[in-house]
N, CA, C and O of each residue as an XYZ file, in Angstrom:
604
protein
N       6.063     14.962     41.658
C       5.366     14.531     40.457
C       3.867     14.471     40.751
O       3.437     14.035     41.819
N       3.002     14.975     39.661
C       1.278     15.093     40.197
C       1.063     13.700     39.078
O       1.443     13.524     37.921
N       0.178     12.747     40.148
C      -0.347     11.663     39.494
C      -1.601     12.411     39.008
O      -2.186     13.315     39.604
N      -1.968     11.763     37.584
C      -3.291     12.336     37.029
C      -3.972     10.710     36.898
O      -3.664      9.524     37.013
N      -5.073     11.577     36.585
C      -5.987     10.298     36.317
C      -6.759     10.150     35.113
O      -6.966     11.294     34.706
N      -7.247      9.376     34.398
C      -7.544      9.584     32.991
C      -8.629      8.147     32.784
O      -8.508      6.974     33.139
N      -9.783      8.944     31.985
C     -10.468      7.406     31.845
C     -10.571      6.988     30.152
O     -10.933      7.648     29.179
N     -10.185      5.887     30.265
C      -9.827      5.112     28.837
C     -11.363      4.357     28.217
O     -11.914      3.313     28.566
N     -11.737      5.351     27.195
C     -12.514      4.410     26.467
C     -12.617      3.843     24.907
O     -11.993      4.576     24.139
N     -13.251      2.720     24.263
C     -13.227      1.886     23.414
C     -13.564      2.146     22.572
O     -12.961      1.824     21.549
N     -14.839      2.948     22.531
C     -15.849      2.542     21.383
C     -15.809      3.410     20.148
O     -15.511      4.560     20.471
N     -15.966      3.300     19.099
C     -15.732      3.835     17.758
C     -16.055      5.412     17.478
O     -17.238      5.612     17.203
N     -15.513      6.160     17.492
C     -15.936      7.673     17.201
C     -15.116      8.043     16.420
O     -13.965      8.393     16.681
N     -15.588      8.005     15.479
C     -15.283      9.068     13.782
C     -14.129     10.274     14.571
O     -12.930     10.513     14.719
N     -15.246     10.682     14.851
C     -14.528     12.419     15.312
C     -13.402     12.750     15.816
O     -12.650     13.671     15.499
N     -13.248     11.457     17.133
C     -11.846     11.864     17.682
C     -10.874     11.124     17.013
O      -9.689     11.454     17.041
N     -11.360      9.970     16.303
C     -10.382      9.373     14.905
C      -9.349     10.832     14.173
O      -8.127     10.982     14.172
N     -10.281     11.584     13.698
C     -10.365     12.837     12.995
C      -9.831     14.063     13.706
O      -9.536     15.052     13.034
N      -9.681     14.062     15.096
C      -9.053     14.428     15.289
C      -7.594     14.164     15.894
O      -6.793     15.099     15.901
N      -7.251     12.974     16.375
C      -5.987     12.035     16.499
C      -5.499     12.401     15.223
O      -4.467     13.069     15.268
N      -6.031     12.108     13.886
C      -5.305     11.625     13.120
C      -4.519     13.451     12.574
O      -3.425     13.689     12.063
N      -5.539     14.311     12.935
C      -4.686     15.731     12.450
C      -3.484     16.002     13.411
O      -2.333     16.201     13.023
N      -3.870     15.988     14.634
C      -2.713     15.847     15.642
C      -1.660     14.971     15.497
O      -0.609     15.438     15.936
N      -1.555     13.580     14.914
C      -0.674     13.176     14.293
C       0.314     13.297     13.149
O       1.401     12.750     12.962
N      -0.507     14.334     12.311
C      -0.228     14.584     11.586
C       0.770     15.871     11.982
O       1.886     16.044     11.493
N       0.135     16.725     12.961
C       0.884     18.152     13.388
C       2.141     17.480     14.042
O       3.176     18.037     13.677
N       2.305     16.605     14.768
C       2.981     16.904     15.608
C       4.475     15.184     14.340
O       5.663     15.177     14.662
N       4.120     14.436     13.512
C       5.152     14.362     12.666
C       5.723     15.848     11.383
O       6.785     16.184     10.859
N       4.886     16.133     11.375
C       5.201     17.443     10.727
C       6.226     18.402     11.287
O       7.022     19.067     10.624
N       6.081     18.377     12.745
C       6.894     19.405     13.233
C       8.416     18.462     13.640
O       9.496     19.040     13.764
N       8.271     17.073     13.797
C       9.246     16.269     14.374
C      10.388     16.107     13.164
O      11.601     16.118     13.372
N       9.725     15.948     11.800
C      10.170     15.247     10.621
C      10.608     16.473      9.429
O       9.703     17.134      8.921
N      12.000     16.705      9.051
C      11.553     18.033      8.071
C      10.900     17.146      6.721
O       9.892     17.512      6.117
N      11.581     16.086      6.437
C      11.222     14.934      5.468
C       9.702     15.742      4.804
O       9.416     16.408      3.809
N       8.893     15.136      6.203
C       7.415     15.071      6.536
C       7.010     16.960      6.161
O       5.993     17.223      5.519
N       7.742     17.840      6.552
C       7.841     19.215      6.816
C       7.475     19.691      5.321
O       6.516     20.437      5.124
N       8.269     19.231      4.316
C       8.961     19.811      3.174
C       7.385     18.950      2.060
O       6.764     19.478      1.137
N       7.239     17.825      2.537
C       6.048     17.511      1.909
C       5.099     17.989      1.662
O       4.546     17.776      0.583
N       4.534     18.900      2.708
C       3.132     19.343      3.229
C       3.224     20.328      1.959
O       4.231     20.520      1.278
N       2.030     20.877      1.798
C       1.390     21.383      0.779
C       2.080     21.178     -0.722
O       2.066     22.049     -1.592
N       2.575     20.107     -0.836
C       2.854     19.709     -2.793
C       1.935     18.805     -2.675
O       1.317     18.328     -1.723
N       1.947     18.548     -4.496
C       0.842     17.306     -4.586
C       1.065     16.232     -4.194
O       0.183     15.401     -3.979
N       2.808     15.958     -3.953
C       3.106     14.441     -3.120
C       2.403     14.582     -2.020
O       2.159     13.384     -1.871
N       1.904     15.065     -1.168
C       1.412     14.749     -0.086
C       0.500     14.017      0.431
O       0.372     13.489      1.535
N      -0.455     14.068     -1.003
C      -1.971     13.411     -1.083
C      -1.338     12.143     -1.572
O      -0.312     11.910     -2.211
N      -2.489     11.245     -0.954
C      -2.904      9.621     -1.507
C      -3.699      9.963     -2.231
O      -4.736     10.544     -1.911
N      -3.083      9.425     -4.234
C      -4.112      9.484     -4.973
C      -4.297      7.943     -5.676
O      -3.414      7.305     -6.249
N      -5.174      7.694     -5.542
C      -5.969      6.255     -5.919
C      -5.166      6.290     -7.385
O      -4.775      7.206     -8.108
N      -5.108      4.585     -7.470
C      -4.553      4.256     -8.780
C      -4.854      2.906     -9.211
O      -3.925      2.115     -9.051
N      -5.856      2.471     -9.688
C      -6.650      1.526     -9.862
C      -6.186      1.006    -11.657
O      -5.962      1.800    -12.570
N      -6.132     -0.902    -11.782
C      -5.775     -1.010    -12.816
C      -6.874     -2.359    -12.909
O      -7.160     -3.114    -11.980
N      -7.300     -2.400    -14.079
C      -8.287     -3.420    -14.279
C      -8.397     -4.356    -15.267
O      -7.766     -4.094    -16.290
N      -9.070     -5.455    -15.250
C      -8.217     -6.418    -16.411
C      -9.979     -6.875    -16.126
O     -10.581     -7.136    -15.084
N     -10.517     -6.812    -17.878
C     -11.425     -7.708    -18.102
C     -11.870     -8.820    -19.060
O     -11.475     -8.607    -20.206
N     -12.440     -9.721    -18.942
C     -11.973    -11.108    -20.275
C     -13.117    -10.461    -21.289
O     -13.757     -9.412    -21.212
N     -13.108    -11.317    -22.078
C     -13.912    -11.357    -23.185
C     -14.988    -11.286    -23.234
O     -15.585    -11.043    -24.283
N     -15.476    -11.450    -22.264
C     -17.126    -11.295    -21.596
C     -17.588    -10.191    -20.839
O     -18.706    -10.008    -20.359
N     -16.412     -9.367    -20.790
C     -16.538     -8.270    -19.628
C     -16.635     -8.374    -18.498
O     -17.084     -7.514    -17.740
N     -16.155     -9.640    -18.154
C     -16.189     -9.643    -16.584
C     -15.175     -9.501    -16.080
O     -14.176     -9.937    -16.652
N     -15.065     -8.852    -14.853
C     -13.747     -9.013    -13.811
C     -12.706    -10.203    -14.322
O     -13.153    -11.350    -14.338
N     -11.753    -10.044    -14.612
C     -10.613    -11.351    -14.747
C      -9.688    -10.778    -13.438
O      -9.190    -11.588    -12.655
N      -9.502     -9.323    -13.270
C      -8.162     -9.340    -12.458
C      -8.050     -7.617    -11.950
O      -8.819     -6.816    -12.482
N      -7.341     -7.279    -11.206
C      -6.902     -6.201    -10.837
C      -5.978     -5.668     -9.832
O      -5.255     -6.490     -9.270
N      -5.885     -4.508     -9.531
C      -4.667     -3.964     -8.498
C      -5.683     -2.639     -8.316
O      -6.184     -1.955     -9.209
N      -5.836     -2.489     -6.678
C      -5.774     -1.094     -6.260
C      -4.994     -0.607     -5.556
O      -5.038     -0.946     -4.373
N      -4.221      0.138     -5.882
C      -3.368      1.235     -5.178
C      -3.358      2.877     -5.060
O      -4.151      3.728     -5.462
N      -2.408      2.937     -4.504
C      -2.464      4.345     -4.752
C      -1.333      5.062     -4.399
O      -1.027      4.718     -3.258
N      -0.385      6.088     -4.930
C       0.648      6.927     -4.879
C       0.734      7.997     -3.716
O      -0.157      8.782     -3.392
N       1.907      7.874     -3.191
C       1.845      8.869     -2.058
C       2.992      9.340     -1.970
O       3.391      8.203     -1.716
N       3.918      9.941     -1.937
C       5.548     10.869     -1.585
C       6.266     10.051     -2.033
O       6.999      9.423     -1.269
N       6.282      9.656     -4.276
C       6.657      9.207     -4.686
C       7.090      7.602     -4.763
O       8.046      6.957     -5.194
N       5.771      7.323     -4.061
C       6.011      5.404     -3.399
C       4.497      5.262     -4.154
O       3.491      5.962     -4.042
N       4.818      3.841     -5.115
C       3.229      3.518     -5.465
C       3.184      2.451     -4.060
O       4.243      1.969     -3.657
N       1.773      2.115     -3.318
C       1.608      1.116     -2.520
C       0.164      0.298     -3.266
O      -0.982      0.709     -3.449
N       0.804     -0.973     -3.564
C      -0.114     -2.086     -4.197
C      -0.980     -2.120     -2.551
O      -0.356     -2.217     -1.494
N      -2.164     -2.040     -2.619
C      -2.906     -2.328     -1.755
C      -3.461     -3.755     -1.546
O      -3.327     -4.514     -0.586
N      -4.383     -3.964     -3.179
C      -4.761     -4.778     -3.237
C      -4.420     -6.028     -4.873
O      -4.989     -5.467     -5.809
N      -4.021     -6.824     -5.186
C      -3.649     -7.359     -6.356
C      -4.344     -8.926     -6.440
O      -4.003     -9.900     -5.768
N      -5.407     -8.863     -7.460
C      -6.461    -10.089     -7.692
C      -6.114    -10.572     -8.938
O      -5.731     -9.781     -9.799
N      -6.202    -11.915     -9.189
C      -6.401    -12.186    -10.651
C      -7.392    -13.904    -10.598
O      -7.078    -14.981    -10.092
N      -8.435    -13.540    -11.241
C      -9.287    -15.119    -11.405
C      -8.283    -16.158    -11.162
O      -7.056    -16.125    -11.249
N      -9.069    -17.055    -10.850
C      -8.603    -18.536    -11.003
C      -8.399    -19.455    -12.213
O      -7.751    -20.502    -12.224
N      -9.021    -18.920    -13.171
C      -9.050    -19.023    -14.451
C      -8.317    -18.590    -15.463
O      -8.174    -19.090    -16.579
N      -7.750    -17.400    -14.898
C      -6.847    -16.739    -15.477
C      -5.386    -16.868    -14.868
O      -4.397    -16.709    -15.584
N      -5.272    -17.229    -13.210
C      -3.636    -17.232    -13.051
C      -2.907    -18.609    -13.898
O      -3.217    -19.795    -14.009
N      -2.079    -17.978    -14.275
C      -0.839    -18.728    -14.804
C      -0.821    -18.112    -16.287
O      -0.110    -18.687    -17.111
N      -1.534    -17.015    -16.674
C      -1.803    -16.284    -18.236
C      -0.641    -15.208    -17.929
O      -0.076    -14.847    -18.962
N      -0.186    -14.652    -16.825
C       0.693    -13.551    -17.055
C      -0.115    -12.187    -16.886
O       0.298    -11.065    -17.179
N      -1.266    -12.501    -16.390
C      -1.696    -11.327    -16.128
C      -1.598    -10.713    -15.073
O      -1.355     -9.507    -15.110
N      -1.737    -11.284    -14.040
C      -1.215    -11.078    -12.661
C       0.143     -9.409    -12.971
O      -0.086     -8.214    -12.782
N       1.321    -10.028    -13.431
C       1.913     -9.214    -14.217
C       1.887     -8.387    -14.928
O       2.635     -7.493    -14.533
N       1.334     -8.112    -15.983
C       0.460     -7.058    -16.416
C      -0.368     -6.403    -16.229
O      -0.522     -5.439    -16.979
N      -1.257     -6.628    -15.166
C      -1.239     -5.892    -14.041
C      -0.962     -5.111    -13.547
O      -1.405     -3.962    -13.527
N       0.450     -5.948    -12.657
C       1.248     -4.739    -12.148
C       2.127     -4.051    -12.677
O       2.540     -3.161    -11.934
N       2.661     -4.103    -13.823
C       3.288     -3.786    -14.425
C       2.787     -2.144    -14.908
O       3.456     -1.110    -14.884
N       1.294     -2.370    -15.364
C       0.669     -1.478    -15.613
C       0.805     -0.373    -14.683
O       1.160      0.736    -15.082
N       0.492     -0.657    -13.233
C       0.467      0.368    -11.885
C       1.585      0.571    -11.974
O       1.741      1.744    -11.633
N       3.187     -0.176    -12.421
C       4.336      0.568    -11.990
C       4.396      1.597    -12.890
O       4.584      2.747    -12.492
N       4.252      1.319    -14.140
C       4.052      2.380    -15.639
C       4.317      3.442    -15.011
O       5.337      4.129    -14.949
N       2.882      3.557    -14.350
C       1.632      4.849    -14.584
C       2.230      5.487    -13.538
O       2.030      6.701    -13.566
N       3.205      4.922    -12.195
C       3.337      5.246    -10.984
C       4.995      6.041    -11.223
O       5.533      6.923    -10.553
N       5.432      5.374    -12.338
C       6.946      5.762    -12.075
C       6.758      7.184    -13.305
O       6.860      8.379    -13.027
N       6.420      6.496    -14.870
C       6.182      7.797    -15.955
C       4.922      8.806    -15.796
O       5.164      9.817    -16.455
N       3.480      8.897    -15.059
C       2.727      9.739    -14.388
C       2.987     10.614    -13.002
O       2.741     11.811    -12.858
N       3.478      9.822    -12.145
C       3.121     10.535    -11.006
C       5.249     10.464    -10.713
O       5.549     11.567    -11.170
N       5.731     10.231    -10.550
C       7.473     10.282    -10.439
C       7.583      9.101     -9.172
O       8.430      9.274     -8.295
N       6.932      8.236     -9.144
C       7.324      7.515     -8.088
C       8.636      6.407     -8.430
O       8.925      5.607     -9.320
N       9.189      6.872     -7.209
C      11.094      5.803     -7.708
C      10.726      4.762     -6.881
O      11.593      3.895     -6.770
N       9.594      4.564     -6.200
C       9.523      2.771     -5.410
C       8.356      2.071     -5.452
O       7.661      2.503     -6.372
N       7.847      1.199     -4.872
C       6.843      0.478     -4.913
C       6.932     -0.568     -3.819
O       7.893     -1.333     -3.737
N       5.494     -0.586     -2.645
C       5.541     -1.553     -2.011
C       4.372     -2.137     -1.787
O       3.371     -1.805     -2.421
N       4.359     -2.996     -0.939
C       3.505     -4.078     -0.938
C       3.525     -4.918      0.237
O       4.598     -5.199      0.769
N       2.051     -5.482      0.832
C       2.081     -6.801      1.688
C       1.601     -7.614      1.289
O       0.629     -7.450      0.552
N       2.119     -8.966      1.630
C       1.770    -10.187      1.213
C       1.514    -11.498      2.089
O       1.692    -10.946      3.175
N       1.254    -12.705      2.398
C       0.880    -13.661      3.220
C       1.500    -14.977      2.094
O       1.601    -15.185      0.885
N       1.788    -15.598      3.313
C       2.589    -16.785      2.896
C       1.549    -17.363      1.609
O       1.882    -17.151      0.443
N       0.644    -17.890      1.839
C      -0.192    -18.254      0.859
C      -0.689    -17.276     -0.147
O      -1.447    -17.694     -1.023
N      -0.300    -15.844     -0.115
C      -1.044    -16.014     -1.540
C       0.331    -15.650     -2.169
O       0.932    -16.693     -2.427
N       1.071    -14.499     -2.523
C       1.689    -14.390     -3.866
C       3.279    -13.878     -3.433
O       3.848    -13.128     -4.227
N       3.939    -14.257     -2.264
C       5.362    -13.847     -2.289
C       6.484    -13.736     -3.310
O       7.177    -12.811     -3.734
N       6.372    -15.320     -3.588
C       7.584    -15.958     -4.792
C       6.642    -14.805     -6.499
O       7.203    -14.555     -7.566
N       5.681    -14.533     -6.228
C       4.981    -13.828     -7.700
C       5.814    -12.403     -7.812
O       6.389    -11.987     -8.817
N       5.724    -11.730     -6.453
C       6.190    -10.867     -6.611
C       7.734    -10.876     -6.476
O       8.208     -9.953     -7.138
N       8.567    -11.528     -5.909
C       9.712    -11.770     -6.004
C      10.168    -11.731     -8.104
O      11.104    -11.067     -8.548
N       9.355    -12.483     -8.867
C       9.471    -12.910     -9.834
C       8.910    -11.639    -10.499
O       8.465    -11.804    -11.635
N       8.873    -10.742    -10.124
C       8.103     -9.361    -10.934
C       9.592     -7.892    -10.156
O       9.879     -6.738    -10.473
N       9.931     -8.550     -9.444
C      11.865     -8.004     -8.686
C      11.422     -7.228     -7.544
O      11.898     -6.162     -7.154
N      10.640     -7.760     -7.146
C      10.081     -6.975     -5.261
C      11.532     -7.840     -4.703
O      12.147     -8.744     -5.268
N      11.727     -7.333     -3.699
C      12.295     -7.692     -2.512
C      11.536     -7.758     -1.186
O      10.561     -7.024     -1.024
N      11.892     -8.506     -0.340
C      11.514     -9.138      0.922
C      12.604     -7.835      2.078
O      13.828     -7.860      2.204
N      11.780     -7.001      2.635
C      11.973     -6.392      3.665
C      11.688     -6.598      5.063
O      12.209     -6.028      6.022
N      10.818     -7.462      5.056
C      10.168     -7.568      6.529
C       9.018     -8.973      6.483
O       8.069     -9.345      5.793
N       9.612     -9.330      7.401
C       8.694    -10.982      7.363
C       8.258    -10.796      8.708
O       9.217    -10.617      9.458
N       6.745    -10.768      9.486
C       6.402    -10.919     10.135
C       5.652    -12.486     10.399
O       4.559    -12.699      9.874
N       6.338    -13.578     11.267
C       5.747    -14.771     11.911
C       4.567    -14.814     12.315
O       4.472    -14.147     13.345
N       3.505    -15.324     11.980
C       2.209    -15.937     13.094
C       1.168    -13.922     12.631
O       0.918    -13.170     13.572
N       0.967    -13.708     11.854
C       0.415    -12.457     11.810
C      -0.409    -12.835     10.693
O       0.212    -13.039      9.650
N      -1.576    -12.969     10.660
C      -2.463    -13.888     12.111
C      -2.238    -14.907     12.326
O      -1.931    -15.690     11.427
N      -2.318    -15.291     13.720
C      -1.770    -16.958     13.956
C      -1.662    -17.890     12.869
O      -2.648    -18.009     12.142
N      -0.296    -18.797     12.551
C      -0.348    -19.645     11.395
C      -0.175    -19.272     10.563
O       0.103    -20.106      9.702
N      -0.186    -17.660     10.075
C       0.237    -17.598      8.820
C       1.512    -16.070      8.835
O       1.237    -15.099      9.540
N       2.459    -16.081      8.221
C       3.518    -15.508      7.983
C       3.069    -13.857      6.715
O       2.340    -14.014      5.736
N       3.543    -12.806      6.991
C       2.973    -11.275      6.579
C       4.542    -11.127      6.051
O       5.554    -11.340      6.719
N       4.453    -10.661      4.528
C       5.565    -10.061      3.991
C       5.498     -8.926      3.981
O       4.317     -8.597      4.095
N       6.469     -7.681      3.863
C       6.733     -6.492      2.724
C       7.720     -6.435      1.989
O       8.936     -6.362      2.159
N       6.988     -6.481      1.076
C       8.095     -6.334     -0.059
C       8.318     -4.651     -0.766
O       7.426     -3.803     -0.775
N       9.340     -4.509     -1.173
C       9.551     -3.223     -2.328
C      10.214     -3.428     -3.600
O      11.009     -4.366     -3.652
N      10.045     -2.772     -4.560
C      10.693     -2.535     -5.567
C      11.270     -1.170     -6.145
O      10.314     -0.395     -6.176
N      12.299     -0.599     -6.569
C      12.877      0.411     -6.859
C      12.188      0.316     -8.459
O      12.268     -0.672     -9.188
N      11.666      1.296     -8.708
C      10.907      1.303    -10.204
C      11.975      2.045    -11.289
O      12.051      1.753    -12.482
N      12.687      2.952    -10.674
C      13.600      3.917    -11.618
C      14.862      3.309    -12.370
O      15.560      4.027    -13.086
């Protein structure tokens, strides 16, 4: 066996990001037919899917950014004022992104992360399910994923 030697460094470079991430990409491509059969349709791309909620004043009340990828919407991000939770908008909301995600783009699921403190039991109450509970992520506080079957 030839020992090699290799020097490990830290610091932030775009480029070899950019290139890891194509090589990752080549080499699930060739592992996965799943992954195989994807490549060049429009499922392949992450396309942004942004939903916005504003009050009467035009200001920000609430929103969701996500975005659709190999028929999965992923809630990225889901806000609603302080002023406004407990109106049902939160919900309408998302409701909106599942719409657009299941009758626009054909997506049959929907997922999501969440933290003990902000909105588990919300989305439970909108019919996510609890897939994966990660403990102490970040220390003290508990990391959900949830999904929902949209179809």
């Amino acid at each position: 066996m030839v020992s090699r030697m290799f020097r490990i460094e830290t610091e932030v470079d775009r480029e070899r990001r950019d290139l890891l991430r194509a090589r990752l990409l080549e080499t699930n491509t060739a592992a996965s037919p799943v992954l195989r059969a994807l490549r060049g349709t429009p499922r392949e791309r992450e396309v942004p899917l942004h939903v916005w909620a504003l009050d009467d004043s035009g200001e920000l009340a609430g929103g969701a950014v996500c975005h659709t990828w190999a028929d999965w919407l992923h809630v990225t991000y889901l806000w609603v004022d302080g002023r406004h939770r407990g109106t049902g908008l939160g919900g309408r909301i998302l409701a909106t992104a599942e719409r657009i995600a299941l009758a626009e783009r054909g997506c049959v699921a929907a997922r999501l992360e969440t933290w003990d403190f902000q909105a588990p039991e919300f989305y439970k109450k909108q019919g996510y399910e609890v897939v994966s509970v990660i403990p102490d992520y970040p220390p003290g506080v508990t990391e959900y994923t949830l999904t929902k079957n949209l179809d």
